[in-house]
N, C-alpha and C positions, 0 to 999 in steps of 0.2 A: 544669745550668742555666747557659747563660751569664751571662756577666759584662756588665752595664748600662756602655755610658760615655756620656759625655755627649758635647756635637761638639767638643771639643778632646783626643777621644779618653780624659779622664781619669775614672774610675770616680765612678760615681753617690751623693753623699751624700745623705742625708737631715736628718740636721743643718740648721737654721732659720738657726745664726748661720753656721756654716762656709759655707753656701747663699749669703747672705747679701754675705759677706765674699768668695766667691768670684766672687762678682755683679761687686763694684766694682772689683776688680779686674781681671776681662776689659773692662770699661768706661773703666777707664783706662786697658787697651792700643787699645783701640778709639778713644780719643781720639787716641793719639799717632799711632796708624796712618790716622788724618785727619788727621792736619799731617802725612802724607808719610813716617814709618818705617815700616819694615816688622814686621810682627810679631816675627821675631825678634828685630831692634832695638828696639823696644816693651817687650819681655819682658823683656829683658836692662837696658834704661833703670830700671824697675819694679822690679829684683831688687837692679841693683847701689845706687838709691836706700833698699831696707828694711834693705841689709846694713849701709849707712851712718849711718843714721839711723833712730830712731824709728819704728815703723809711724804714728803721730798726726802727726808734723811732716809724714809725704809726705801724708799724707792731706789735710792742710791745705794743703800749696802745691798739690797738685793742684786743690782747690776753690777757691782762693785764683787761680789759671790761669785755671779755666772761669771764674769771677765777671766776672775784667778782660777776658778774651778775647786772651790776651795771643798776639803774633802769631807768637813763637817758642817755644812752649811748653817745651820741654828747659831754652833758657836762663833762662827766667823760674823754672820750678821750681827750678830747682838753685842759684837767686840767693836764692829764699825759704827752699830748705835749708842752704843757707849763712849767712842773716840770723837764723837762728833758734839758731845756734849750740849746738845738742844732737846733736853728729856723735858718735855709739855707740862705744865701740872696737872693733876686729875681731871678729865670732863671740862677743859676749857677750850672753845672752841678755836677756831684760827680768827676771828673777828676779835674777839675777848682780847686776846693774846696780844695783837696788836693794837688795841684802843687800852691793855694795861700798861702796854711797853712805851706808847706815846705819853698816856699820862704820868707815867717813871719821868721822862725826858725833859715834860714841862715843869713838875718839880724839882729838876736839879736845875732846871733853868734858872725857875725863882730862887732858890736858896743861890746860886750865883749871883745874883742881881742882888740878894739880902748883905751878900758879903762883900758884894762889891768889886767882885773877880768875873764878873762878865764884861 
């Protein structure tokens, strides 16, 4: 039986959210490849933004872009991921992030409790 792909060549899921999710995302290369990048500059705009940030922050200056209609889209988004001030650190995932940020939490807890200000 072959192998289903879809038109950007990549294998056919059935999955409602990964569907979904995969939707707005060609939608958002779609945007950018209407102000003039090219796909692979599009792709790569989109990639090296989730690497940086948040999947919710781009999501929101992307939508936060189409709202104003802003005329240079790249600089507007990356002004919004910039103002939003939750840049990720390299290659940690969203699980990471918050099982580092709770262990930050339970250490200031203890040094509260050391000093006797909790």
């Amino acid at each position: 039986m072959a192998r289903q792909e879809d038109l950007f060549g990549g294998p056919v899921i059935d999955d409602e959210v990964v569907v979904r999710e995969r939707a707005f995302w060609r939608q958002a290369k779609g945007f950018l490849m209407r102000s003039g990048y090219t796909l692979e500059r599009a792709g790569t705009m989109l990639g090296k933004w989730r690497r940086d940030y948040p999947k919710q922050a781009v999501i929101n200056a992307l939508d936060r872009c189409l709202d104003v209609d802003a005329s240079d889209p790249v600089s507007f988004i990356e002004a919004c991921l910039r103002q939003s001030g939750r840049m990720a650190p390299p290659n940690e995932t969203d699980l990471e992030r918050i099982k580092r940020e709770a262990l930050a939490k339970v250490g200031e807890s203890r040094n509260a409790i050391d000093r006797g200000t909790a």
